[in-house]
C-alpha positions as CSV (number, residue, x, y, z in Angstrom):
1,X,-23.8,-7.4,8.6
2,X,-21.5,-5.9,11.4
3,X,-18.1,-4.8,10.4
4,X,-15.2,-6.4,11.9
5,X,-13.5,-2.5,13.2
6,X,-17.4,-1.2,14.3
7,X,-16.7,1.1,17.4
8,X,-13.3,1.7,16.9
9,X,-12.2,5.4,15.9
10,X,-8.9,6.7,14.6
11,X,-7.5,9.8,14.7
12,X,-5.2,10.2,11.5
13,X,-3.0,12.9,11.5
14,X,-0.9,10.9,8.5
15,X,0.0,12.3,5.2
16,X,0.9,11.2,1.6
17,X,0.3,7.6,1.6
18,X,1.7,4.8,4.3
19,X,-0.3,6.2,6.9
20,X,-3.3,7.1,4.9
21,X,-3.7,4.0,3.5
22,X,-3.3,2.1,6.6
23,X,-6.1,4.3,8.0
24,X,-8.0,3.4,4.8
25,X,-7.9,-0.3,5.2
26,X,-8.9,0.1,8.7
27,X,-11.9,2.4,7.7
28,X,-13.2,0.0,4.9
29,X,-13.2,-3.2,7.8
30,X,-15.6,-0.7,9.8
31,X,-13.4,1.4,12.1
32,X,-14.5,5.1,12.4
33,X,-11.8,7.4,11.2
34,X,-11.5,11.5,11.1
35,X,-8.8,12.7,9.3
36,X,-6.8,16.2,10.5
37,X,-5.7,18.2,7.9
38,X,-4.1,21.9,7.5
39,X,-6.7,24.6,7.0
40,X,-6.5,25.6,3.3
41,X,-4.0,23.1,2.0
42,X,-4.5,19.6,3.5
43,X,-2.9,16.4,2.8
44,X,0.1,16.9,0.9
45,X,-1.2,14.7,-2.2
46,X,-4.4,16.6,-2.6
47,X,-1.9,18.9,-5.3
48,X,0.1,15.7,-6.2
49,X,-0.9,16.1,-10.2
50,X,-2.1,16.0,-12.5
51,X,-4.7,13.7,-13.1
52,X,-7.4,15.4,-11.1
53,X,-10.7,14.1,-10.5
54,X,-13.2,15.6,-12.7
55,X,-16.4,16.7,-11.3
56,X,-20.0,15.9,-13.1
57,X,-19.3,18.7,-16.2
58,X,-15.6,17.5,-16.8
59,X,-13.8,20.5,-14.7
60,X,-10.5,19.4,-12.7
61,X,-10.9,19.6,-8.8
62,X,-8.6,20.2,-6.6
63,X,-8.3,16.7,-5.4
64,X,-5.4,14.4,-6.9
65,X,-6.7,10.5,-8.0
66,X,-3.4,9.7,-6.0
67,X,-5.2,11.6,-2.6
68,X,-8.2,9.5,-4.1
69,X,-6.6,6.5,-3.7
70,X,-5.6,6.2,-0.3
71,X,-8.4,8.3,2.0
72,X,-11.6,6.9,1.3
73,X,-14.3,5.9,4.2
74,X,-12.6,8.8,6.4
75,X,-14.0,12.3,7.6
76,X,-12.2,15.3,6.9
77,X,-11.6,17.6,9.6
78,X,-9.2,20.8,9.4
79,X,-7.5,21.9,12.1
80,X,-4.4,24.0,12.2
81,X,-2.1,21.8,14.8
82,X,0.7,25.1,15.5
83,X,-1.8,27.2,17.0
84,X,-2.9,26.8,20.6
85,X,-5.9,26.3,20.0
86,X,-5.9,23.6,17.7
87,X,-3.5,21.7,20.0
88,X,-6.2,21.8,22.5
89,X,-8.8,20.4,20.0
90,X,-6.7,17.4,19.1
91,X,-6.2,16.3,22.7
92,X,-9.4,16.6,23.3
93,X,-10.5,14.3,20.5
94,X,-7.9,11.8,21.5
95,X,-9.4,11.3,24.9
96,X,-12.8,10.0,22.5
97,X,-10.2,7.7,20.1
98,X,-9.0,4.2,20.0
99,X,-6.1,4.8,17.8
100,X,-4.2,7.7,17.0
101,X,-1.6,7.9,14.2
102,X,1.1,10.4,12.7
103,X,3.4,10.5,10.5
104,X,5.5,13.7,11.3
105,X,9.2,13.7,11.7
106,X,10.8,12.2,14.9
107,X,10.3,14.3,17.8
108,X,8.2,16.9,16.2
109,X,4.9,16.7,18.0
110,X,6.0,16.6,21.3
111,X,6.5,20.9,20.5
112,X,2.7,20.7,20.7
113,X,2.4,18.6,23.3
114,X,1.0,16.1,20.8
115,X,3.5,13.2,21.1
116,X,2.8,9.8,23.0
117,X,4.5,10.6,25.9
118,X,1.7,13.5,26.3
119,X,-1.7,12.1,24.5
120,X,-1.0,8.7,26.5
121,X,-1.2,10.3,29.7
122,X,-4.9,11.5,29.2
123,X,-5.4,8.4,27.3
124,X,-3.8,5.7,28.9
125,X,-5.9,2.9,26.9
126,X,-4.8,4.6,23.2
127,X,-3.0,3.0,20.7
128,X,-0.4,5.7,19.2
129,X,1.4,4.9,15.9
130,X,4.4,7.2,14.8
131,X,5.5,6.1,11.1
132,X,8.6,7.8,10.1
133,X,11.5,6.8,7.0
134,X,13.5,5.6,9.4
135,X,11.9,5.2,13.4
136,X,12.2,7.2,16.2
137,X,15.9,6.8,17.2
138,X,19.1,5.9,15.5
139,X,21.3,8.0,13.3
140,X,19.3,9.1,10.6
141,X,15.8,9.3,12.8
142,X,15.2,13.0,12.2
143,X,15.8,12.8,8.6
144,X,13.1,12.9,6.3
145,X,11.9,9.6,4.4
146,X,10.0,9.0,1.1
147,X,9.5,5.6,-0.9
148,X,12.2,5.6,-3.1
149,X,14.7,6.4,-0.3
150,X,13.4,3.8,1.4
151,X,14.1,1.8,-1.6
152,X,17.5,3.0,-2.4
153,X,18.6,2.5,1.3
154,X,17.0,-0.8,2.0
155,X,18.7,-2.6,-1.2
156,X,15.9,-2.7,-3.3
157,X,16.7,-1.2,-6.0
158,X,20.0,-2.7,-6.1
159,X,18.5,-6.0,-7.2
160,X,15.9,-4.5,-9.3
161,X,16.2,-3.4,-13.1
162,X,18.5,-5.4,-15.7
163,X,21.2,-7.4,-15.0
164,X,23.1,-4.8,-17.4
165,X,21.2,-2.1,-16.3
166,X,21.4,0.6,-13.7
167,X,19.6,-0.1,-9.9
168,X,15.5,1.1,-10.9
169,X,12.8,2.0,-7.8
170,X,9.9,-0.1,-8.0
171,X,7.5,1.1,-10.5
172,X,4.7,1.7,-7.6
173,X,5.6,2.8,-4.2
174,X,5.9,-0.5,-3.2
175,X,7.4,0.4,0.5
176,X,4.8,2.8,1.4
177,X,2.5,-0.2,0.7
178,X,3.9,-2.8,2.6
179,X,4.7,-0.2,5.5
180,X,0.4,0.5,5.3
181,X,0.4,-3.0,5.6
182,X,2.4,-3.6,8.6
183,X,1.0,-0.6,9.9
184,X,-2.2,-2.0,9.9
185,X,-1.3,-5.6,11.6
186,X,0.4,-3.3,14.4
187,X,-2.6,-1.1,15.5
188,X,-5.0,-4.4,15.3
189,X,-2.4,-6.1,17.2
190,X,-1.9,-3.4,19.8
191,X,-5.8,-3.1,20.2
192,X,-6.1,-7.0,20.6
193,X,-3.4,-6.2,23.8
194,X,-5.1,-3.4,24.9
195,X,-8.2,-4.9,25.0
196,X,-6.7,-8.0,27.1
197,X,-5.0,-5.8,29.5
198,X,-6.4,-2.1,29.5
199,X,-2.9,-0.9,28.7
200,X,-2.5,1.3,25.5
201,X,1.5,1.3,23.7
202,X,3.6,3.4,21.1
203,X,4.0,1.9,17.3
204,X,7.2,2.6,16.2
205,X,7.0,2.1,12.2
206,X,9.6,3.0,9.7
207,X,9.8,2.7,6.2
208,X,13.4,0.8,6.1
209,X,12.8,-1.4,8.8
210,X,10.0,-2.7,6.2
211,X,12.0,-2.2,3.5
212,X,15.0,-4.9,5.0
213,X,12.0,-7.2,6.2
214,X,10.2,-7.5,2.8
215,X,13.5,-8.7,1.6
216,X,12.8,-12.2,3.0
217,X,15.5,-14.7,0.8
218,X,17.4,-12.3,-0.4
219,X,18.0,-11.0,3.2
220,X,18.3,-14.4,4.7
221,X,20.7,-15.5,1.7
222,X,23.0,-12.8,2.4
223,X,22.5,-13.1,6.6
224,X,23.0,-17.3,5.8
225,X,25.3,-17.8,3.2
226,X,26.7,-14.0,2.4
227,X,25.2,-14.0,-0.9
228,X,24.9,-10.3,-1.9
229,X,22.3,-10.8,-4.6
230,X,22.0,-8.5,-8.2
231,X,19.8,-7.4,-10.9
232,X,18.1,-10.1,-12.8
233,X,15.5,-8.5,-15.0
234,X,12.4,-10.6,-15.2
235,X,14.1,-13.5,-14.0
236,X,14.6,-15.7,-11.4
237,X,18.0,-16.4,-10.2
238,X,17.4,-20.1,-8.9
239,X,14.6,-21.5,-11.1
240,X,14.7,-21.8,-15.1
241,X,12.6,-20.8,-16.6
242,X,10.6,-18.2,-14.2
243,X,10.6,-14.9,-16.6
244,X,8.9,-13.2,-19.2
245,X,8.9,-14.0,-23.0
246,X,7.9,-12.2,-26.0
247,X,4.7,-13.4,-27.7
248,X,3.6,-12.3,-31.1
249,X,1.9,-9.4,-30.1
250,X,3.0,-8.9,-26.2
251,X,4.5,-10.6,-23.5
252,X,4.2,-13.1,-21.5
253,X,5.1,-14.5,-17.8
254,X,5.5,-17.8,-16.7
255,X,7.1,-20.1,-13.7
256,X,7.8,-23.2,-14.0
257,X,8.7,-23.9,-10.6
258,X,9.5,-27.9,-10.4
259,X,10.7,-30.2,-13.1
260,X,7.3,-31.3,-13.6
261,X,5.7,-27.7,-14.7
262,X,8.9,-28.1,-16.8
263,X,7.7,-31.0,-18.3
264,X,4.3,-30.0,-18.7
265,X,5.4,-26.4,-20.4
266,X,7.0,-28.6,-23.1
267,X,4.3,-30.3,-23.8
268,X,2.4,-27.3,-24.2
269,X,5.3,-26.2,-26.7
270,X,5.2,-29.4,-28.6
271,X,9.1,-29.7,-27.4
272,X,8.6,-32.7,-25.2
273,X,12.3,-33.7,-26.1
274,X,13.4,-30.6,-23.9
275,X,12.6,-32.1,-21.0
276,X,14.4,-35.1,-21.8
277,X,17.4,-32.9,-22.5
278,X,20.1,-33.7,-20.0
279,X,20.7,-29.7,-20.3
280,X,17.5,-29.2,-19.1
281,X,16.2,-31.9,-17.7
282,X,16.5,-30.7,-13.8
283,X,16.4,-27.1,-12.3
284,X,20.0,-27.5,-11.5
285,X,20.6,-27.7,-15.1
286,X,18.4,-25.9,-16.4
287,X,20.2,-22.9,-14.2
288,X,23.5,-23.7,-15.5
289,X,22.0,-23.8,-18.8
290,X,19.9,-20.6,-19.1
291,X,21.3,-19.1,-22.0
292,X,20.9,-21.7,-24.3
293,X,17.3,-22.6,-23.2
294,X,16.0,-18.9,-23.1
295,X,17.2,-18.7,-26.6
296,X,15.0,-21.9,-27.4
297,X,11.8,-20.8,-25.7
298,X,12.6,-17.2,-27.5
299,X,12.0,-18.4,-30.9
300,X,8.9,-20.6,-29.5
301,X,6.9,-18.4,-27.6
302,X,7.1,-15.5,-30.3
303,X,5.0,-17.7,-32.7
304,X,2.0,-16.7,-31.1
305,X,0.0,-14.1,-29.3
306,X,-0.4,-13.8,-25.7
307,X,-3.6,-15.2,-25.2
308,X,-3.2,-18.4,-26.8
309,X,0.0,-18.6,-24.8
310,X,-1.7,-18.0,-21.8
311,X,-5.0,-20.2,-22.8
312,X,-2.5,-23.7,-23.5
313,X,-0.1,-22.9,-20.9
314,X,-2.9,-22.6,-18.6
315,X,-5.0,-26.0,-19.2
316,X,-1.3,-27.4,-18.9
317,X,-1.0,-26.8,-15.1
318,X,1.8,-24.2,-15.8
319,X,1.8,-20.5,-13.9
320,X,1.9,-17.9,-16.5
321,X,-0.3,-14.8,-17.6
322,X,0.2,-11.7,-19.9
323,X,1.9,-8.7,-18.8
324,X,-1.3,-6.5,-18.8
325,X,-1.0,-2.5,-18.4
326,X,-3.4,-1.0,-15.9
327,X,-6.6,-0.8,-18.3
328,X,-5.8,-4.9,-19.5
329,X,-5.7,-5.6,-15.7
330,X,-9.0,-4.2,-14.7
331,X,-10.5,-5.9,-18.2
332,X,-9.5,-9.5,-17.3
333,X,-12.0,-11.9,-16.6
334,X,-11.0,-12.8,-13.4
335,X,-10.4,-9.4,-11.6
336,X,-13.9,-8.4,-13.1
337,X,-15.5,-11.6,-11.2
338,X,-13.7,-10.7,-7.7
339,X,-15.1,-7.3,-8.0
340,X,-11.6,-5.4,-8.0
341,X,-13.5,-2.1,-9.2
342,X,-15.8,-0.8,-6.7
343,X,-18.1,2.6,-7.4
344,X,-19.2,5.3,-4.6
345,X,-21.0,8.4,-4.7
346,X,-19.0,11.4,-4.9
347,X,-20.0,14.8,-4.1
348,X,-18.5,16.8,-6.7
349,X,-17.5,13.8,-9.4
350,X,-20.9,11.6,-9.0
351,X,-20.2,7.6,-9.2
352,X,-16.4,7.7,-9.0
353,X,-14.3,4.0,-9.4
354,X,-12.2,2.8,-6.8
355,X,-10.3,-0.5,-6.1
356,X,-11.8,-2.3,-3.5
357,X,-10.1,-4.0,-0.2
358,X,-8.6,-7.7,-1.2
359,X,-9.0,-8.4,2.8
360,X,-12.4,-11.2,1.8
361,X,-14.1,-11.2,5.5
362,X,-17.1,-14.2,5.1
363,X,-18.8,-12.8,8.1
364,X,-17.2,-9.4,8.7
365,X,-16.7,-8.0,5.0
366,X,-15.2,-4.8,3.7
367,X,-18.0,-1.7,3.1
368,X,-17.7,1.5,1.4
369,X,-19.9,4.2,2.8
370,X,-17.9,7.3,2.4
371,X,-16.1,8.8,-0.6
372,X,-12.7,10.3,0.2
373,X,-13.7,13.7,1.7
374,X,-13.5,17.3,0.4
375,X,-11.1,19.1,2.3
376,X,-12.7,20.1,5.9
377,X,-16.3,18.5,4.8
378,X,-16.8,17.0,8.3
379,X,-15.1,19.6,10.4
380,X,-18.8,21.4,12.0
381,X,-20.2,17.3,11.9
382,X,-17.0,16.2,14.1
383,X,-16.5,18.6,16.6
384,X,-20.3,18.9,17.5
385,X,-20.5,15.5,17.6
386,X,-17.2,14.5,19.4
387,X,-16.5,17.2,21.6
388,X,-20.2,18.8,22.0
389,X,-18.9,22.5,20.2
390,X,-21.8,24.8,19.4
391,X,-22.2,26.5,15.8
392,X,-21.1,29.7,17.3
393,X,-17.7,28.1,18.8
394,X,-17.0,26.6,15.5
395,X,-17.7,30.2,13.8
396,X,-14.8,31.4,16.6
397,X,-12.4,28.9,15.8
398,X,-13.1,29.7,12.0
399,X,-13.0,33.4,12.1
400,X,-9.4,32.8,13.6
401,X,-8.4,29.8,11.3
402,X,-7.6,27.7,14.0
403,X,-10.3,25.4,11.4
């Protein structure tokens, strides 16, 4: 089965995670990509632990499961960027790319000659992506950017945590994600109109301009109506009830979303009089009666455990499922029958687990041929393959760590 990306190759010269796992999402749908990294060190998150993967005998390695996460189906290739030399090798493995993306700070390639103003000129059909914390002009462009920043900045936080609480970051890196997926949309998008016209173009991508987008009402409520919104714990401000409850030996999460989920939740609670309850008997009043109907479903839902919750609540047409951890999540039933957990080969580790792609191509699907790759593995594969480099030029360029 062809891959939907077949024939397109990326030259990632990204770091830590939103670029990487853009690159990564691109590589499982088929595209080719060859990962730079620095001589010796590499990606940034190779050190980020522990945990470490384990090789076959149980011995740590020096590859993080966070670098796991984010750079399978990608060839590692080190090349030391500051030197000369190196500078050379990148431009010449540009003119052989579709795509090339980076994630350095504003500006900072174009002291090697390796910025889009440069690379486009002996590539004029190339799709370049810069992703940076906050773009590539504006007041704070040439200051550095991480996830929680992003978060901070953007307002997330504000309306995440307690009501009572202090302002919490997400509990995953939740902007680095969404940027990969934006990312992602952008280079297909750009290659789509490169493709039509010849003409390659610069992606500007920054972490709080995805931040602000992905805060869809809550933006829109405070552009519309100059709502500025707050913390609400596990619930929703506008629809009652939409939150978590405790069940006798966990928790639970439900939405009823429509007086008639309503309905049907207390029917499942053998409170059918609730719903009759002028109180509660539309969302409107429901809202203006949280208190006193939380306190009601309180002293309901902890008479029993979380699967028989989820079980009635369930054949009752009502949205709702136990809070898992990690482990529970990859032991339901239904994550285990859309094949969530995906195995490759590792050199070092053997049969390692991964999560697969949730992009579900009928014609085109996701594959996963390569592990995510030792530090340099590919280097001597890449460059006699790309650029036509003997052994002996390699040894060169390796006896002066320019690889």
């Amino acid at each position: 089965m062809a891959q939907a990306l077949a024939g397109i190759r990326i030259l990632d010269l990204t770091r830590v995670l939103a670029g990487p796992l853009a690159t990564q999402t691109l590589a499982d749908l088929g595209a080719e990509v060859i990962k730079v990294e620095r001589p010796g060190t590499g990606d940034d998150t190779r050190s980020w632990g522990p945990p470490f993967l384990k090789d076959r005998v149980g011995n740590e390695t020096r590859d993080s499961t966070y670098f796991l996460s984010c750079n399978r189906g990608k060839q590692s290739v080190t090349i030391d960027i500051a030197r000369a030399e190196g500078q050379a090798l990148i431009r010449q493995m540009a003119q052989h790319c579709d795509v090339f993306v980076e994630n350095f700070k504003a500006g900072d390639l174009a002291r090697y000659g390796l910025d889009f103003a440069s690379i486009g000129k002996i590539n004029p059909r190339l799709v370049y992506c810069s992703i940076t914390g906050y773009g590539q002009s504006g007041p704070y462009s040439q200051r550095p950017g991480y996830d929680p920043i992003a978060q901070a900045v953007g307002g997330l936080m504000s309306v995440t945590g307690e009501r009572d609480g202090r302002p919490q970051r997400v509990g995953v890196a939740v902007v680095d994600v969404l940027t990969a997926t934006y990312t992602a949309i952008g280079i297909l998008s750009a290659l789509r109109h490169r493709d039509a016209t010849g003409q390659g173009q610069h992606l500007d991508m920054a972490l709080l301009d995805v931040q602000l987008a992905s805060m869809i009402n809550i933006a829109q409520a405070y552009l519309s109506a100059g709502v500025v919104a707050g913390r609400n714990g596990n619930e929703h401000p506008s629809v009652v009830p939409s939150q978590s409850f405790v069940c006798a030996d966990g928790m639970i999460m439900l939405a009823a979303g429509n007086d008639g989920q309503f309905a049907r939740l207390c029917q499942a609670l053998e409170r059918e009089d609730l719903a009759r309850d002028p109180r509660f008997a539309t969302n409107e009043a429901r809202v203006g009666n949280r208190e006193e109907l939380t306190e009601l479903l309180d002293a309901l839902f902890v008479q029993r455990s979380m699967s028989d919750w989820s079980e009635r609540l369930a054949r009752a047409g009502v949205p709702c499922g136990p809070v898992n951890d990690i482990s529970q999540a990859f032991d339901d039933p239904q994550v285990i029958h859309r094949g969530l957990r995906v195995q490759l080969e590792h050199p070092l580790a053997g049969l390692m687990d991964t999560v697969a792609n949730p992009v579900r191509l009928s014609a085109s699907a996701a594959s996963y041929t390569l592990p995510p790759p030792l530090l340099g593995e590919h280097t001597d594969e890449v460059l006699q393959r790309l650029l036509g480099m003997t052994v002996n030029e390699i040894e060169a360029l390796r006896r002066t760590r320019v690889v």
